[in-house]
C-alpha positions as CSV (number, residue, x, y, z in Angstrom):
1,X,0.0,0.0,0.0
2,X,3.2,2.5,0.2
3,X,2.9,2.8,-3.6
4,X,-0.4,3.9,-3.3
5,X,-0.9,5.5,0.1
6,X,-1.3,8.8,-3.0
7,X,-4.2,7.4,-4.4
8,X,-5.9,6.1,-1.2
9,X,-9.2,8.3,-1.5
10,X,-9.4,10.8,1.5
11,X,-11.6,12.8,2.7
12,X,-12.6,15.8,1.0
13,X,-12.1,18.7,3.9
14,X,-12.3,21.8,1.8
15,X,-15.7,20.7,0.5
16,X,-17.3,19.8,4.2
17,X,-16.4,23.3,5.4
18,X,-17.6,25.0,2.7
19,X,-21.0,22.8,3.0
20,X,-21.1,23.2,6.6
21,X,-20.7,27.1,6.6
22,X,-23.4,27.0,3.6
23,X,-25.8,25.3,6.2
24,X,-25.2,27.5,8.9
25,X,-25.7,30.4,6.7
26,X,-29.0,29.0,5.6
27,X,-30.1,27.6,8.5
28,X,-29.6,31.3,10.8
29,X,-31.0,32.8,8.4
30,X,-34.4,30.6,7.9
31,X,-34.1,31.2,12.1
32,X,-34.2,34.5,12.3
33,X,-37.5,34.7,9.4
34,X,-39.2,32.1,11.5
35,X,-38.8,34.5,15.2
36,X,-38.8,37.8,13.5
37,X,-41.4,38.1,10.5
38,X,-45.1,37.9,10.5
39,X,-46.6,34.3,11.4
40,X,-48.0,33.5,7.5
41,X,-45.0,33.6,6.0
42,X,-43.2,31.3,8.7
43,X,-43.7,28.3,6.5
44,X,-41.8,29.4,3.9
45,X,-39.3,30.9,6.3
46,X,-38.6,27.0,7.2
47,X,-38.1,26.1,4.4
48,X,-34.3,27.4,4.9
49,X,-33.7,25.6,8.1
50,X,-34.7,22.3,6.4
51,X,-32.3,23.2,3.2
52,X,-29.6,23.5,6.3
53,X,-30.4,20.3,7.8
54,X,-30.2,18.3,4.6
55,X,-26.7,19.8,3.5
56,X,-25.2,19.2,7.0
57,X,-26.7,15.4,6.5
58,X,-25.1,15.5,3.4
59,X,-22.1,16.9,4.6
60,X,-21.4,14.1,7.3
61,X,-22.2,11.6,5.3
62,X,-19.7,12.3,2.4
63,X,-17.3,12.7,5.1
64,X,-17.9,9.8,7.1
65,X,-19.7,6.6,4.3
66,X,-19.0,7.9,1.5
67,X,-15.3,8.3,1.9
68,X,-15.0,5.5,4.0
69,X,-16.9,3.2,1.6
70,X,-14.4,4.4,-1.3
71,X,-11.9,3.7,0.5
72,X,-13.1,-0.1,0.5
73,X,-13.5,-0.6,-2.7
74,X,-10.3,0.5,-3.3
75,X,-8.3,-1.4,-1.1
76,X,-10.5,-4.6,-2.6
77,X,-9.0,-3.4,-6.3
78,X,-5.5,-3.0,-4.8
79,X,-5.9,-6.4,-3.2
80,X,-7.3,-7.9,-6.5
81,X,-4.5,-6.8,-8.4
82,X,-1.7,-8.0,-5.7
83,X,-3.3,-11.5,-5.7
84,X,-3.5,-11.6,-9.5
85,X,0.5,-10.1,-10.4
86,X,2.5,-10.1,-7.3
87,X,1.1,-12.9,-5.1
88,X,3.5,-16.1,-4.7
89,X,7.3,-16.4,-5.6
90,X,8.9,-13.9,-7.9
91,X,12.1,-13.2,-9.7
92,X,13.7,-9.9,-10.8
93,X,17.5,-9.2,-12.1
94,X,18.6,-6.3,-14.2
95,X,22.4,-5.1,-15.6
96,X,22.8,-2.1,-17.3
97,X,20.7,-2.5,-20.1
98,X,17.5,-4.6,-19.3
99,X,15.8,-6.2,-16.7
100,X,13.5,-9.0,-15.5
101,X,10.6,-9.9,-13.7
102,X,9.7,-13.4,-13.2
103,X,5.7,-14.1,-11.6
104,X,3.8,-16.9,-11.7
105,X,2.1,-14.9,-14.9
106,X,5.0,-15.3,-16.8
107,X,8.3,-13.6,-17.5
108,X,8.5,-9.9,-18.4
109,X,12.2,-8.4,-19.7
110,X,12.5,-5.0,-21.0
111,X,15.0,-2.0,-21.6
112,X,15.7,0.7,-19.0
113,X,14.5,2.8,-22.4
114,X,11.2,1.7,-22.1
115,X,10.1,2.9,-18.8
116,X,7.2,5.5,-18.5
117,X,7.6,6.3,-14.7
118,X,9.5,5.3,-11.8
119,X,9.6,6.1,-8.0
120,X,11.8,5.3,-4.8
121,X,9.7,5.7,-1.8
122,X,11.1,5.1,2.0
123,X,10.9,1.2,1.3
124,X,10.0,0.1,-1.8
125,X,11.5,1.0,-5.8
126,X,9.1,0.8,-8.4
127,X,8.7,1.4,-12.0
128,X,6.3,0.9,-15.2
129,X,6.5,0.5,-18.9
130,X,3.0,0.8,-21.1
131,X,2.2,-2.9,-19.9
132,X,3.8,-4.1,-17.0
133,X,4.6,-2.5,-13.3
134,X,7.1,-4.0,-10.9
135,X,7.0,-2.9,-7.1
136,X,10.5,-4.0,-5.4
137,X,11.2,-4.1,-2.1
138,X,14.2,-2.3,-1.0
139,X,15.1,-5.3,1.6
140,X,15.9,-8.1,-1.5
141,X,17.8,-5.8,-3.5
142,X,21.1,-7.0,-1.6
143,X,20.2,-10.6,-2.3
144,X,19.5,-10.3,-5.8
145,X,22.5,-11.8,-8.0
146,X,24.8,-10.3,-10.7
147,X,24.4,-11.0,-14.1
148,X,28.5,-12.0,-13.6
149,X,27.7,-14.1,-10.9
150,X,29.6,-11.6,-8.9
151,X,28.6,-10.7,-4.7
152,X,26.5,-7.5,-5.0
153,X,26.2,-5.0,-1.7
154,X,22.8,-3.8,-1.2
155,X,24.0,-0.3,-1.3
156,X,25.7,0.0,-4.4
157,X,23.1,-2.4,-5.6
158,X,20.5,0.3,-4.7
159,X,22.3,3.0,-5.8
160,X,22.8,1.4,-9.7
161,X,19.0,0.5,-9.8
162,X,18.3,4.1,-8.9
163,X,20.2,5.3,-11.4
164,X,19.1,3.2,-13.6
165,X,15.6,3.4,-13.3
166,X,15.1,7.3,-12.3
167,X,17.9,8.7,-13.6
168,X,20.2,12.0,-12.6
169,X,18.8,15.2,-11.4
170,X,20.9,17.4,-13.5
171,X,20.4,21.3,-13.2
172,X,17.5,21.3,-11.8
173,X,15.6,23.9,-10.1
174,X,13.7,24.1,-7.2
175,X,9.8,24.7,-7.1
176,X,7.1,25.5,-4.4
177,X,3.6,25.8,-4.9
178,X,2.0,29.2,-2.7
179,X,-0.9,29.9,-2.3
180,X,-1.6,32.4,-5.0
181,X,0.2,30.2,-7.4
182,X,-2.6,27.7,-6.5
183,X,-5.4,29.9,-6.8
184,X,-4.7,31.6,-10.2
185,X,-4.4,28.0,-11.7
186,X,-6.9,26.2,-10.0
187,X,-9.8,29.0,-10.3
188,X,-9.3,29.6,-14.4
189,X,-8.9,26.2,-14.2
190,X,-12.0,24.9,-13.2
191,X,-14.0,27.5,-15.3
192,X,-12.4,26.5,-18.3
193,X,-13.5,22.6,-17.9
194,X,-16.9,23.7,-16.9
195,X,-17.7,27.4,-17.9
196,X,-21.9,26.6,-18.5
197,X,-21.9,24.8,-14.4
198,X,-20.1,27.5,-13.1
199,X,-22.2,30.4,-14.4
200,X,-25.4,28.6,-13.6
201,X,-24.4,27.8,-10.0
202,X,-23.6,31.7,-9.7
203,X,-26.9,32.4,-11.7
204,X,-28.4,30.1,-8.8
205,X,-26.7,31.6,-6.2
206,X,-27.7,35.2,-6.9
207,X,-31.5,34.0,-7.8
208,X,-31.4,32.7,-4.9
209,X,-30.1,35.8,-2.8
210,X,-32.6,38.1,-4.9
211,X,-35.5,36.1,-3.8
212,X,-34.2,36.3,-0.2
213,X,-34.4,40.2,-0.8
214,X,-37.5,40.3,-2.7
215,X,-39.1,39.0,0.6
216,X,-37.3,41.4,2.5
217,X,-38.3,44.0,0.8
218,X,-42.2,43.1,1.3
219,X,-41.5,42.1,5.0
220,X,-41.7,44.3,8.3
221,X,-40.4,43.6,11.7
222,X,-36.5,44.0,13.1
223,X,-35.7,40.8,11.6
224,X,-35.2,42.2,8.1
225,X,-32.4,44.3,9.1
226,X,-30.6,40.8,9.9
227,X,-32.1,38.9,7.1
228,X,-30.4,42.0,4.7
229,X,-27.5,41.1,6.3
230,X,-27.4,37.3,5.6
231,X,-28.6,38.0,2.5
232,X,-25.6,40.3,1.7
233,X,-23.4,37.3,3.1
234,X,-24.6,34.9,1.2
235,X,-24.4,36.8,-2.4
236,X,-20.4,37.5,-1.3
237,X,-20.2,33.7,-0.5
238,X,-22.1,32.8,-4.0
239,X,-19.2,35.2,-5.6
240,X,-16.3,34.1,-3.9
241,X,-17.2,30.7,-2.5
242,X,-14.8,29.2,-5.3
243,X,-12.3,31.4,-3.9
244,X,-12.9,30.2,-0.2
245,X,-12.8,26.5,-1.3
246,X,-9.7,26.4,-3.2
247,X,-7.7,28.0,0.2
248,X,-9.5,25.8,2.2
249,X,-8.4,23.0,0.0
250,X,-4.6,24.1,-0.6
251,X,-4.2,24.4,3.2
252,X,-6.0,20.6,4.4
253,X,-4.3,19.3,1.4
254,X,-1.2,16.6,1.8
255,X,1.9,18.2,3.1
256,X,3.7,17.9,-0.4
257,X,1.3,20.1,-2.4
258,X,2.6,22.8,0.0
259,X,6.8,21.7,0.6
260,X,9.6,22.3,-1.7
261,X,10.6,20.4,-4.3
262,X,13.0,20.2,-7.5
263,X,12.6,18.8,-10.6
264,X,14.9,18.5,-14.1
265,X,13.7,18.5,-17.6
266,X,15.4,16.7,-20.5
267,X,15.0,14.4,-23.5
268,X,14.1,11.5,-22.0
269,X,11.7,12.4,-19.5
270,X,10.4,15.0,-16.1
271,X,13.0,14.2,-13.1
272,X,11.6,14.6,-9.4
273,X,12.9,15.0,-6.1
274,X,11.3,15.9,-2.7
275,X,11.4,14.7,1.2
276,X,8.8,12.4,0.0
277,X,9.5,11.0,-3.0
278,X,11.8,10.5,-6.0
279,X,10.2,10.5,-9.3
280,X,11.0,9.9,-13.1
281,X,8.3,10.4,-15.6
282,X,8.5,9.7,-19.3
283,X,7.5,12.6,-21.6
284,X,4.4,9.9,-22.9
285,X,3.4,10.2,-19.5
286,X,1.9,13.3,-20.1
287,X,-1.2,14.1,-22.2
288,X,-0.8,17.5,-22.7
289,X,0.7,20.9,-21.4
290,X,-0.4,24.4,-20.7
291,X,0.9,27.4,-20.1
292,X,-0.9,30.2,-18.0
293,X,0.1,33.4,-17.1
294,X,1.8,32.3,-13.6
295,X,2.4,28.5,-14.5
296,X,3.4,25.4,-17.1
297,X,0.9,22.6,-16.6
298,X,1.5,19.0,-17.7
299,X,-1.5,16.8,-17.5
300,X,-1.3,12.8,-16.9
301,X,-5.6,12.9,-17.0
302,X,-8.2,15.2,-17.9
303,X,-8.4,17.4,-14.5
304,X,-5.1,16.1,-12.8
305,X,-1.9,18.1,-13.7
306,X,1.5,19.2,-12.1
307,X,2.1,22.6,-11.9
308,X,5.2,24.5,-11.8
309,X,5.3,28.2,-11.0
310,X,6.9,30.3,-13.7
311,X,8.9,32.4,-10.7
312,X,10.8,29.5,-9.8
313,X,12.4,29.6,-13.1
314,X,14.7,32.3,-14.9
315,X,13.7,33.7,-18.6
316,X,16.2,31.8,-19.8
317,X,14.8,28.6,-18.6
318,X,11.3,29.6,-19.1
319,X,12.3,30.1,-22.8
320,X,14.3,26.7,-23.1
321,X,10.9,24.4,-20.9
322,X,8.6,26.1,-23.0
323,X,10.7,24.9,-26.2
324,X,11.4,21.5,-24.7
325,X,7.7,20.6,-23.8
326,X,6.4,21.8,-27.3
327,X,8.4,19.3,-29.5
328,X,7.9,16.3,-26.5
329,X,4.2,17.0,-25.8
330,X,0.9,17.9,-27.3
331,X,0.2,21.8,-26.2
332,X,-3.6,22.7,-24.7
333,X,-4.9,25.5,-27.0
């Protein structure tokens, strides 16, 4: 599970907050209409505490079942796929040029040429090609054999694989993600994938927060005075709630999206290196790039990409990334 301690889903903690203060906005202000305005129109008032009742349900429960049944199933897929490739006795060697893995599947040998990505983590070394993965324990590599039939020490042994499978970190240059980096991606970001969502749930929103004030405006008694004032709250949340979500989000976000890191670009691939994690990644690895005002993004999915801030980086090497990731991968327009 150390390969894919990343991918275990986790709770989303930007979204409960945001939900939460959403229900507590609703929900004060369907309290106040219900003690303040005129006893026929408390029905309706109700309505709003009911609307902040359901979203706090909802809340809870996508952070409690819903996150915890996810996280089920995908243990029961990582199992699967341990029984089925890595379960039971296994071989691996490698010299300089190739290597092997041996399962009770069948025998795998490729190039060093052919990988698409490969990570050391605390314990384990792994790597992929486009059809076969190989997770490798740092513990065996000492008693893995040479191709000369020579004694190999675990150290250097670990040491040759690593280079061999990752790669040097020439010139590379260090990167760290703030928080307005983060926000002036992650903002035009999200209204580029879904421009007609996003201006409807603003249409919604303010709808919503004139039909607050229509009844206001038709409604006597000292609770309108507050009820102008949630209502004034709740159009500056509908207009900057995407705002308020993405900090929420950056700052309950895994440690790494926030530390330093450096990385190295060349021919063969994106080079990686952090407190966490060393990384290669193949230029196929990568679906697409972008480039923003602030930052170069290179996709591996539709709506996942790493970003690296153009102020890490001189003009010079802007110039000479920009160049390198247009011949090696497909640019977003």
């Amino acid at each position: 599970m150390e390969v894919h301690a990343r991918s275990l889903p986790r709770p989303s903690i930007g979204s409960f907050i945001c939900m939460v203060l959403i229900a507590i906005a609703s929900g004060t202000f369907g309290g106040l209409l219900i003690y303040f305005i005129q006893p026929q129109d408390r029905m309706i008032a109700s309505v709003f505490c009911w609307i902040s009742l359901a979203i706090l349900v909802a809340a809870f429960w996508d952070l409690k079942f819903r996150t915890s049944k996810r996280r089920q199933q995908f243990t029961r897929e990582m199992r699967s796929i341990y029984d089925r490739y890595y379960d039971g006795e296994q071989a691996f060697g490698f010299d300089d040029h190739k290597w092997t893995h041996e399962t009770k599947a069948g025998k795998y040998e490729a190039s060093w040429s052919a990988l698409t990505t490969a990570a050391e983590r605390p314990n384990v070394i792994h790597w992929s090609t486009k059809d076969h993965s190989i997770v490798l324990p740092k513990r065996v590599i000492g008693a893995m054999p040479r191709s000369d039939s020579g004694a190999r020490d675990e150290k250097s042994a670990l040491a040759q694989l690593h280079g061999l499978a990752l790669g040097p970190l020439n010139n590379g240059s260090s990167f760290q993600l703030g928080i307005i980096d983060y926000l002036l991606t992650e903002i035009p970001s999200l209204w580029r994938r879904h421009p007609f969502l996003m201006a409807e749930a603003h249409l919604v929103g303010v709808l919503w927060v004139l039909m607050i004030a229509n009844g206001m405006y038709n409604s006597v008694g000292p609770g309108v005075v507050f009820g102008w004032i949630i209502a004034s709250v709740l159009l500056f949340l509908t207009i900057t709630g995407q705002l308020w979500y993405f900090t929420t989000k950056y700052f309950t976000a895994p440690p790494d999206l926030r530390n330093a890191w450096q990385s190295g670009f060349s021919d063969r691939g994106v080079r990686t290196s952090s407190a966490e994690i060393e990384l290669f990644s193949a230029w196929t690895t990568f679906r697409k790039f972008k480039e923003t005002s602030r930052a170069f993004l290179l996709h591996i999915g539709p709506t996942n990409y790493h970003i690296y801030p153009k102020r890490c980086l001189s003009s010079d090497r802007q110039t000479g990334l920009r160049n390198l990731l247009k011949a090696r991968v497909a640019a977003d327009n």
